[in-house]
C-alpha positions as CSV (number, residue, x, y, z in Angstrom):
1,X,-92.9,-3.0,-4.5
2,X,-91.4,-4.0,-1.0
3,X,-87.7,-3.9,0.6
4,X,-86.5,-7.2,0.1
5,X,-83.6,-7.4,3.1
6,X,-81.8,-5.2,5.5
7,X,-83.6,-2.8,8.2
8,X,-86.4,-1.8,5.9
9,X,-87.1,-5.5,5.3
10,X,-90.7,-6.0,4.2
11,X,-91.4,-1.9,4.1
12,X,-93.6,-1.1,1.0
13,X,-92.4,1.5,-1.4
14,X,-94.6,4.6,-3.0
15,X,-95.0,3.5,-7.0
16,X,-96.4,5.5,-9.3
17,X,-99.4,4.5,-11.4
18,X,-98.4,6.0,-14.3
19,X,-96.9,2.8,-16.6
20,X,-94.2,5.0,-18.2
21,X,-92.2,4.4,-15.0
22,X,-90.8,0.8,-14.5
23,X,-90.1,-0.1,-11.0
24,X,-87.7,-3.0,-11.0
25,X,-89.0,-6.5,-10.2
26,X,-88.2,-7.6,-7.4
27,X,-87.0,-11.2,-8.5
28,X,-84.2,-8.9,-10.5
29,X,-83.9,-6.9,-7.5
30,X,-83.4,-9.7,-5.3
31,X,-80.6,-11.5,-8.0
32,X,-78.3,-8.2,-8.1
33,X,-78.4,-7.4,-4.8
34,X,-77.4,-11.3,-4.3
35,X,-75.0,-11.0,-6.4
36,X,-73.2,-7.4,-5.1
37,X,-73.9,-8.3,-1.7
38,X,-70.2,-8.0,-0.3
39,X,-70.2,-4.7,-1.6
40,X,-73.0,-3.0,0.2
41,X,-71.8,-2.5,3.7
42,X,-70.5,1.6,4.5
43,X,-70.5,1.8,0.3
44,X,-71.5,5.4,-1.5
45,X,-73.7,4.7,-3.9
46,X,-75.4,6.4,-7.2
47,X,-78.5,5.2,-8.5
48,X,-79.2,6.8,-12.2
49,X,-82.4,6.9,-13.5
50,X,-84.0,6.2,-9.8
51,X,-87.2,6.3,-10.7
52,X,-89.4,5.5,-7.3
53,X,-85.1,5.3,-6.0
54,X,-86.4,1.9,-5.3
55,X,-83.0,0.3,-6.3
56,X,-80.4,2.7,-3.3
57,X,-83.5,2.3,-0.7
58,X,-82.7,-1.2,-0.9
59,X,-78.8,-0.5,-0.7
60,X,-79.6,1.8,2.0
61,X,-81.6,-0.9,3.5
62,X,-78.7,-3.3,3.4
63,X,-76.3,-1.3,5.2
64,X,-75.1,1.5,2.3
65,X,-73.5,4.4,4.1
66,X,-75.1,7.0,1.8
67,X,-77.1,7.0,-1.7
68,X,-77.6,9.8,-4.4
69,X,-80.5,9.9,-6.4
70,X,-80.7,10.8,-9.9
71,X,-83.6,11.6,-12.1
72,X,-84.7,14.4,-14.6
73,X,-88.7,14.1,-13.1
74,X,-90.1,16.6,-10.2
75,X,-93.1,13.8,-9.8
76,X,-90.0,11.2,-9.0
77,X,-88.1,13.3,-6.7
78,X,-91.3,13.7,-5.2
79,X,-92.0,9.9,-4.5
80,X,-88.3,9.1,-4.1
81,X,-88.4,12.0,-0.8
82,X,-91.9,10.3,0.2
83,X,-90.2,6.9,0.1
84,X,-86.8,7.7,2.0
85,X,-89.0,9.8,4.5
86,X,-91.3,6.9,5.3
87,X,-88.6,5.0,6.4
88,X,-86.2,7.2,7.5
89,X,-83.6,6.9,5.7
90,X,-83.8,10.2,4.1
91,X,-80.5,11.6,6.2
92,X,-78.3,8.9,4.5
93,X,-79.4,10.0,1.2
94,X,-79.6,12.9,-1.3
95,X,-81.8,13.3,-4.0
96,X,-81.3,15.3,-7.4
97,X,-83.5,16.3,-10.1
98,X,-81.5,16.7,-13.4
99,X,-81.1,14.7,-16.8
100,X,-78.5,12.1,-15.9
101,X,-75.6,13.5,-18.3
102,X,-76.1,16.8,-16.1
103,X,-76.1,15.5,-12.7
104,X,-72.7,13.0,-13.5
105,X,-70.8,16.1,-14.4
106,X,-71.8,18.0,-11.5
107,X,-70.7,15.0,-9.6
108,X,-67.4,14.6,-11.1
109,X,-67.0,18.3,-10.9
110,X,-67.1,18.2,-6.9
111,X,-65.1,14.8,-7.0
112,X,-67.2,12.4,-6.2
113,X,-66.7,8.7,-6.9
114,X,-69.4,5.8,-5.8
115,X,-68.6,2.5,-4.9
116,X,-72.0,1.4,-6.7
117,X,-73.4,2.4,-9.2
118,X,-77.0,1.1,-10.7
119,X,-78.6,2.5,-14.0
120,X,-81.9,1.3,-14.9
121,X,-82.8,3.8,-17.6
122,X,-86.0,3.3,-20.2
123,X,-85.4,0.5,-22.2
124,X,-84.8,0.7,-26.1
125,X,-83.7,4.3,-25.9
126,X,-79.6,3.8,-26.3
127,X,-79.7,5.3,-22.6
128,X,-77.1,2.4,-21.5
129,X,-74.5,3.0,-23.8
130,X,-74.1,7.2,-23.5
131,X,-74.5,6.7,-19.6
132,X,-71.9,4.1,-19.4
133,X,-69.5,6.1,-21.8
134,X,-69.9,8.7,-19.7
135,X,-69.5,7.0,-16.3
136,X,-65.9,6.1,-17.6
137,X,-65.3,9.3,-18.9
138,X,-66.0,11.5,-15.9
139,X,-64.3,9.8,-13.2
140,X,-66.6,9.3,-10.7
141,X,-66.1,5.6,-10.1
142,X,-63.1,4.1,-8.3
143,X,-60.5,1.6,-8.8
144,X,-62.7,-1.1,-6.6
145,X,-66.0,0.3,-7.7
146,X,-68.7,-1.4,-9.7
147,X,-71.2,-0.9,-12.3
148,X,-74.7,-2.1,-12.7
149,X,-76.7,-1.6,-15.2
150,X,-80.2,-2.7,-15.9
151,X,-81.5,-3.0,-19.7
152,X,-83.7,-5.3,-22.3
153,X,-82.6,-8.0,-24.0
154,X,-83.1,-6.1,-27.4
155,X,-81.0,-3.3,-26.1
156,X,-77.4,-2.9,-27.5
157,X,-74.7,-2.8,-24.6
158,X,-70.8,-3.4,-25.5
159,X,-68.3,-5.6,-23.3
160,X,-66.6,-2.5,-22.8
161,X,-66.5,1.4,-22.3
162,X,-62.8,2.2,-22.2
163,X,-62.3,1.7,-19.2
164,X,-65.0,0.1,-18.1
165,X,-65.0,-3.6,-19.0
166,X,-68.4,-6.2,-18.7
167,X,-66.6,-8.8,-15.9
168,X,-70.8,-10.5,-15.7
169,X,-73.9,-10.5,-17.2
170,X,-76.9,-11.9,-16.1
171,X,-80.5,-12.6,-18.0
172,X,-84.2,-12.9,-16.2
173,X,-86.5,-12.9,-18.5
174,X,-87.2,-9.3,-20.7
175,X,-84.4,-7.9,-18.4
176,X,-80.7,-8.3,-18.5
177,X,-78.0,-6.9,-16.0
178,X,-74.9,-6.3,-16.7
179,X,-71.9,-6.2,-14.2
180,X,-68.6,-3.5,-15.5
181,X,-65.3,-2.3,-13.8
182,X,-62.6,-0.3,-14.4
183,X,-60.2,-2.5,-16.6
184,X,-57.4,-3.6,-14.7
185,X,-59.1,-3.5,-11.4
186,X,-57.7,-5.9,-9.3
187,X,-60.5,-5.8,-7.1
């Protein structure tokens, strides 16, 4: 697992051995952050589910302004510190270890809204649906902000979660992404 673009470019990431946690490929990698690239620059981002936070290290990388971290795991906060520290990038960012339902409340207690924001929860456990119901419930993403959210092609994600609304969806391979805003975003 390597950095694809930005300052970091080429810089290897800490993965775990353990198989329960699925890094994403980097040939997805490399499509979405094709695809979002206009929206990088100075954003705040949230990356749910970060695993090995291999997805905002390469936001980070690519000129993101600051990153939070989400996952329930000690061992991942563990490896996502390692990784930011290796390549210092670990002042732009903060990391939290709490379930994801937890941490977006918190969040949306204190306020805070992210330009991007990338799930890439297990696959085939419904994660996708309750996190993106709850995104749009909680408030924490702006008018111009965007959604992305990583998932199987068996798993069951709507064109919409009042407000959010699918505006793009993408296939490569096992993995789909899938692209929301706020309905009625001009932006």
């Amino acid at each position: 697992m390597r950095i694809i673009a930005g300052d970091a470019r080429g810089r290897k990431l800490k993965a775990p051995k353990d198989r329960r946690v699925r890094p994403t490929a980097d040939r997805v990698k490399e499509a979405l952050f094709n695809i979002i690239a206009l929206d990088i620059e100075e954003s705040k981002v949230l990356d749910l589910f970060a695993g090995t936070g291999n997805l905002a290290i390469e936001a980070l990388s690519r000129g993101a302004a600051h990153a939070v971290l989400v996952d329930f795991s000690a061992g991942a906060q563990r490896m996502i510190s390692e990784n930011l520290g290796r390549l210092d990038l670990a002042g732009r960012a903060t990391v939290m270890t709490a379930p994801v339902a937890r941490a977006l409340r918190a969040l949306a207690r204190r306020h805070e809204r992210f330009d991007i924001i990338l799930l890439d929860p297990p696959y085939g456990q419904e994660l996708v649906p309750q996190t993106l119901d709850q995104i749009a419930r909680e408030g924490v993403l702006p008018d111009s902000g965007l959604v992305v959210a990583e998932h199987g092609v068996r798993d069951s994600v709507a064109d919409g979660y009042e407000p959010l609304a699918l505006t793009d969806r993408r296939r490569y391979g096992d993995t789909v992404l899938s692209f929301f805003k706020l309905s009625g975003s001009t932006v």
